[in-house]
C-alpha positions in Angstrom: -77.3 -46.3 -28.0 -74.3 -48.8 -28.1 -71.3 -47.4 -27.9 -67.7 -49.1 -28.2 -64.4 -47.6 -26.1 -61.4 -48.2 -28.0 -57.9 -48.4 -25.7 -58.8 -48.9 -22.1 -55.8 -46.8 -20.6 -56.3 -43.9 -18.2 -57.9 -41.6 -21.1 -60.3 -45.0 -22.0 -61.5 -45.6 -18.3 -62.4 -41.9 -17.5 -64.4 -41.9 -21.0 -66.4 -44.7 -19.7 -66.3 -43.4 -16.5 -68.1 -39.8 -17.5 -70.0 -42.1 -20.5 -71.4 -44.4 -17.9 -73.4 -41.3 -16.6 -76.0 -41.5 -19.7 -78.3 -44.1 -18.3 -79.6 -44.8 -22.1 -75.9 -45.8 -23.6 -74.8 -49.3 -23.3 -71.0 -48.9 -23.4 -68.1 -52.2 -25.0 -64.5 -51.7 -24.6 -61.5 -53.1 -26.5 -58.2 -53.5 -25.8 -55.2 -55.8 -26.4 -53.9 -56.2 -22.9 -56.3 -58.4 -20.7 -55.1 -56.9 -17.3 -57.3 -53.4 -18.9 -60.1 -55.9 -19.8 -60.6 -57.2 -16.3 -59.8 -53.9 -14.4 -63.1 -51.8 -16.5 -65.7 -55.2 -16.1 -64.5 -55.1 -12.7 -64.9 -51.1 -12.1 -67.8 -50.5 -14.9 -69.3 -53.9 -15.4 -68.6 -53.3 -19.2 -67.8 -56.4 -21.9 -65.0 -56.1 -23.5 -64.0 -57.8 -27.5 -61.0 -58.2 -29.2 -61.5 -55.9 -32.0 -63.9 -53.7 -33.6 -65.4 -56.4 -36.3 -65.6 -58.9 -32.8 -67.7 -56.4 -31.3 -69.8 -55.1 -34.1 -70.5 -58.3 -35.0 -72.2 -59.0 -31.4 -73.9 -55.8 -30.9 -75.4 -53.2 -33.2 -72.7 -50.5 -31.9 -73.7 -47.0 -33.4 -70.7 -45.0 -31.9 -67.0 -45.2 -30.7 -64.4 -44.0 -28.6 -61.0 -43.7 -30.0 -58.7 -43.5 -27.0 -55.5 -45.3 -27.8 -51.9 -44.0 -28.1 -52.0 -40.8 -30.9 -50.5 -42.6 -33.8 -52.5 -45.7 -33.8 -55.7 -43.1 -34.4 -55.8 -42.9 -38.1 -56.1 -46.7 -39.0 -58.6 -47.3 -35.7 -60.7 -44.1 -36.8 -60.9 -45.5 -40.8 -62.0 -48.9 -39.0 -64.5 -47.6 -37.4 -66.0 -45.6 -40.3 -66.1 -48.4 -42.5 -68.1 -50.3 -39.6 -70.4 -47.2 -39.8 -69.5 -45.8 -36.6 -69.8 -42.1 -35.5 -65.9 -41.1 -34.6 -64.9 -39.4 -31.0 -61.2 -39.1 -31.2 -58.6 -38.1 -28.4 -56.3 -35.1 -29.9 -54.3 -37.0 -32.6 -51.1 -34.7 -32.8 -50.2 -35.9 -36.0 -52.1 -35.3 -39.5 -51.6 -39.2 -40.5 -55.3 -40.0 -42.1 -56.8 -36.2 -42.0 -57.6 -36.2 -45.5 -58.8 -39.5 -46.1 -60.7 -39.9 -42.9 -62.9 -36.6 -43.1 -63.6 -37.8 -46.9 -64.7 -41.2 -45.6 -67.0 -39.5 -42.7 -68.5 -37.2 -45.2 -69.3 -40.7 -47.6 -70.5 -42.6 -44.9 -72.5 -39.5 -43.5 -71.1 -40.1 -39.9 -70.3 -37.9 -37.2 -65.9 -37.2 -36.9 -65.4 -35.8 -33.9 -62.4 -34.4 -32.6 -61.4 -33.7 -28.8 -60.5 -30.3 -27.7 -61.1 -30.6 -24.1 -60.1 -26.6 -23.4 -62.9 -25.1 -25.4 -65.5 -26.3 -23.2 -63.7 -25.4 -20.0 -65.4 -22.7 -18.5 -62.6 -20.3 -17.8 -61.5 -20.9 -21.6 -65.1 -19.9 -22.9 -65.0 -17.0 -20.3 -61.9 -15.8 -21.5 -62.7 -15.9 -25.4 -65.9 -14.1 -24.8 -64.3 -11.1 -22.9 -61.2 -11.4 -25.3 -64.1 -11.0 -28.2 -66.0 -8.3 -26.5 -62.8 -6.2 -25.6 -63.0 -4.2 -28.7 -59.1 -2.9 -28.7 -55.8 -4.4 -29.1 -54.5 -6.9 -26.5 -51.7 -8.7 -25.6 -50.7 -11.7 -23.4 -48.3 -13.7 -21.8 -49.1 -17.8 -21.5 -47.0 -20.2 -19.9 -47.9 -24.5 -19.5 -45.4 -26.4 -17.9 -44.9 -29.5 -16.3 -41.8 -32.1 -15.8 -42.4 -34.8 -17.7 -41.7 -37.6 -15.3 -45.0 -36.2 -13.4 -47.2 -36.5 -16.3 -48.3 -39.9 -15.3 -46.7 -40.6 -12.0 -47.6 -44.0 -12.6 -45.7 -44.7 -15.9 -42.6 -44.0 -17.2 -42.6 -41.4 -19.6 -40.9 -43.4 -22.1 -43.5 -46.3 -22.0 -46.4 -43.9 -24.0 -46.4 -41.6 -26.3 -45.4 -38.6 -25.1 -41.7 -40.0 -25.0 -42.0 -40.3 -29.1 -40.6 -37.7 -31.0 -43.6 -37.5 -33.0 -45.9 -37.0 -30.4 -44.1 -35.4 -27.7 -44.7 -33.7 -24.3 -44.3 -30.0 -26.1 -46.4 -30.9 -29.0 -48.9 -32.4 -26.8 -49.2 -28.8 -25.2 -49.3 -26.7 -28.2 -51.7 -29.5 -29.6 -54.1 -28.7 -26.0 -53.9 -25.1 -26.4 -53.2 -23.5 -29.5 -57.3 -24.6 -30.0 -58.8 -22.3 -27.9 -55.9 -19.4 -28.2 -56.5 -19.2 -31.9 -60.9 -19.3 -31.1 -59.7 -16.2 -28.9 -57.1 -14.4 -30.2 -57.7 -15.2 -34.4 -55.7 -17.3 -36.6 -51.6 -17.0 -36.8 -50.1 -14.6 -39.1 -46.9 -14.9 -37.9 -44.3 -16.0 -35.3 -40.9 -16.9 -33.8 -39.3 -19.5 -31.9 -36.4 -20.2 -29.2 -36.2 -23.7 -28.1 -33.5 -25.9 -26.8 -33.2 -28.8 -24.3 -32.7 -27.9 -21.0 -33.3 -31.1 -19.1 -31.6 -34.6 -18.9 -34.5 -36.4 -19.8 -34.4 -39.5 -21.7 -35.8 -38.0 -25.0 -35.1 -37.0 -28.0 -36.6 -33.5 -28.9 -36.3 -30.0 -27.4 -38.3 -29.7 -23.9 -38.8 -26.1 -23.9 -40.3 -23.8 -26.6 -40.5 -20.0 -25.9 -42.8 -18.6 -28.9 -43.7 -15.0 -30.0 -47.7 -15.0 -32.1 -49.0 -12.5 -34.2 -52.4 -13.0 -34.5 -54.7 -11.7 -38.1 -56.8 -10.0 -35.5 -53.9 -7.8 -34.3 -53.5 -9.4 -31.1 -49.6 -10.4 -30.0 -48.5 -13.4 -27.2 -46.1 -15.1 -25.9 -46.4 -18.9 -25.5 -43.8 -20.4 -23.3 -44.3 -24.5 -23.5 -42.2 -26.9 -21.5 -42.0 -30.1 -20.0 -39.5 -28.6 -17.7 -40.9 -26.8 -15.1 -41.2 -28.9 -11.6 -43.7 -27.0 -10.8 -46.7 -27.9 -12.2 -47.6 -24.2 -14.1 -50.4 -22.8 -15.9 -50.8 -19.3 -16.1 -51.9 -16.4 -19.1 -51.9 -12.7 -18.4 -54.3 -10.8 -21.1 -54.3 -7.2 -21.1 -54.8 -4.2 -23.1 -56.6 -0.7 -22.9 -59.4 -2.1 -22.0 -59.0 -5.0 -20.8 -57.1 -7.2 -18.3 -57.2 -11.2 -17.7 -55.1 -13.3 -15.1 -55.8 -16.9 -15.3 -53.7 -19.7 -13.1 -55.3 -22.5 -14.8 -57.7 -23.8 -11.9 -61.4 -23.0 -11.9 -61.0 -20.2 -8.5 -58.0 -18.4 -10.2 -59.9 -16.2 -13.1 -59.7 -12.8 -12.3 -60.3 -9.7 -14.5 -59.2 -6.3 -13.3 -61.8 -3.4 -12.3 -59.7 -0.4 -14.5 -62.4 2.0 -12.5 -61.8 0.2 -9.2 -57.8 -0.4 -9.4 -58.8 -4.0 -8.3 -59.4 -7.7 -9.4 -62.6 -9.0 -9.2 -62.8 -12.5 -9.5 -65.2 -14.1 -12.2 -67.6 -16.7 -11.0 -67.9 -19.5 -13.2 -71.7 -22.1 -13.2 -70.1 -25.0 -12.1 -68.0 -26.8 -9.4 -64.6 -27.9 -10.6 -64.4 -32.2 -9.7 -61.1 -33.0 -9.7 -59.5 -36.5 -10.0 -56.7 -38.1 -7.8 -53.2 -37.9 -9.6 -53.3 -35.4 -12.0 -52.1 -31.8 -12.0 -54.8 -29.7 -9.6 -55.5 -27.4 -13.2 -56.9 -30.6 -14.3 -60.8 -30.8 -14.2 -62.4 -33.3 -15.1 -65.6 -31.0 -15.8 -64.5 -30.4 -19.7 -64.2 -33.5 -20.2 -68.1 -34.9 -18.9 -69.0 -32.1 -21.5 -67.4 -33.3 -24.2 -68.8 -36.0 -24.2 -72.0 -34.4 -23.8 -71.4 -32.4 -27.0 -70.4 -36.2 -28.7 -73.5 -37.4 -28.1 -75.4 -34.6 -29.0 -73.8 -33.8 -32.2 -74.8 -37.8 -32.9 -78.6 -36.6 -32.3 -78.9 -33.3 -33.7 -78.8 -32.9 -37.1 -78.0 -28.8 -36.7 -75.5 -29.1 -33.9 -71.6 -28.3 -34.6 -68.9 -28.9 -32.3 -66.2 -26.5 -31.0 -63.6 -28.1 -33.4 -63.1 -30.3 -35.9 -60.4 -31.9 -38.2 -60.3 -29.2 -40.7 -59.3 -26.8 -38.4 -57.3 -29.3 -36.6 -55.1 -30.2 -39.7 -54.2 -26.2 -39.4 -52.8 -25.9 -36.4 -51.1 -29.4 -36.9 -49.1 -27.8 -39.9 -48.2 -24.5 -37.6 -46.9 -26.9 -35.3 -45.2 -28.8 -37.6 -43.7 -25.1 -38.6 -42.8 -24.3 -34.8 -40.4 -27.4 -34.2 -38.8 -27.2 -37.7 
């Protein structure tokens, strides 16, 4: 299979990176800055074009990639659909394209698949199983933080996107994680807001969100979101009659309390957690391998559904949109 990487950023080079590991794909990238071009032929030994019509006019490309900044995804993703191209997609945070793009998919009968790297964590899928099991009504507390000048220690914030407005640091996180909180908890029926700007950042929207959920299942939580918080922070508390969670966001820190015990037990999860130089240590690179794995997959397998997809995408999108009203 030849496959084409679009945006050759950080996002771009650990796709091909976790790609590369499928001995039978044959991987292209394309991007507009040359100093990217060189740096993945030198690391990968991949060819890069200048566009998408450059490239599929060279190579009989079956699949892409779409790794560029968020709202350059719905013009890249309709290119690639008309080329004939099954769609991977990095979250898009904005609904620019939805409709059009899942009608286009459906006409040209290709695969439109959408990113959400939390559902195939393993603590995530531990969690919504228990969560699912638990039978009774439960509550929990969630917190994701991180100062936004860490993000990418490399960059300044206010040279991608999570310095627009549009597709801020906040919304980034609510985009990351309302995914997998609504495939545990059930879809929002309800909620309030506090938010205000508590930094001096250089940006233009309010860095800290605290957010009460009521869920259709029953179930209640409070998401606290920021791009505050110098400590790196990820932690959610679940707990109910039957049932209590504590989860600090790496892959040794899920713990489910023994009610006949009075003790935490900690839950041991299939796999090793790989983790990659410069990022946050809740940051495994492990979810992403399989979401790739899922990508390709999918492609193959004519019965095979991903975790999520536009559709339910475009939902959360609009309670979002609601949220920072």
């Amino acid at each position: 299979m030849k496959v084409i990487v679009i945006g050759l950023g950080s996002m771009g080079k650990r796709r091909i990176r976790l790609m590369s590991e499928h001995k039978d794909v044959e991987i292209f990238g394309i991007d507009s800055q040359e100093s990217r071009c060189a740096e993945v032929k030198e690391k990968f030994n991949v060819v890069c074009f200048n566009s998408i019509d450059e490239a599929c006019s060279a190579h009989d490309i079956e699949a892409s990639l779409v790794c560029t900044s968020p709202l350059s995804h719905a013009a890249i993703i309709k290119d690639c659909l008309e080329h004939n191209l099954h769609v991977f997609t990095e979250i898009n945070l904005v609904q620019d394209g939805y409709d059009e793009n899942i009608a286009l998919a459906k006409a040209k009968d290709k695969i439109l698949f959408l990113s959400s790297t939390f559902l195939y964590r393993k603590e995530n899928q531990s969690i919504i199983e228990k969560v699912h099991e638990a039978q009774c009504p439960l509550n929990y507390i969630y917190h994701v933080g991180q100062y936004l000048p860490d993000w990418h220690p490399w960059e300044s914030y206010n040279n991608y996107f999570i310095g627009n407005p549009r597709t801020n640091g906040c919304r980034e996180i609510m985009a990351i994680d309302l995914p997998w909180l609504v495939t545990a908890f059930g879809e929002v029926e309800d909620f309030k807001v506090m938010k205000s700007k508590n930094t001096g950042l250089n940006v233009a929207y309010d860095d800290n969100y605290l957010i009460m959920f009521k869920h259709k299942s029953g179930a209640k939580g409070v998401f606290a979101v920021d791009v505050v918080a110098r400590k790196p922070y990820r932690h959610i508390d679940v707990y109910g009659e039957r049932l209590q969670l504590s989860w600090n966001g790496t892959a040794d820190s899920l713990y489910e309390y023994d009610i006949e015990g009075k003790r935490d037990n900690y839950i041991t999860l299939s796999d090793a957690s790989e983790h990659i130089e410069g990022y946050a240590a809740f940051i495994s690179e492990n979810p992403y391998r399989e979401e790739i794995n899922a990508y390709l997959r999918q492609i193959r397998e004519e019965n095979f559904t991903s975790s999520w997809d536009f559709e339910r995408d475009k939902a959360i999108l609009q309670l979002i949109d609601k949220i920072e009203a």
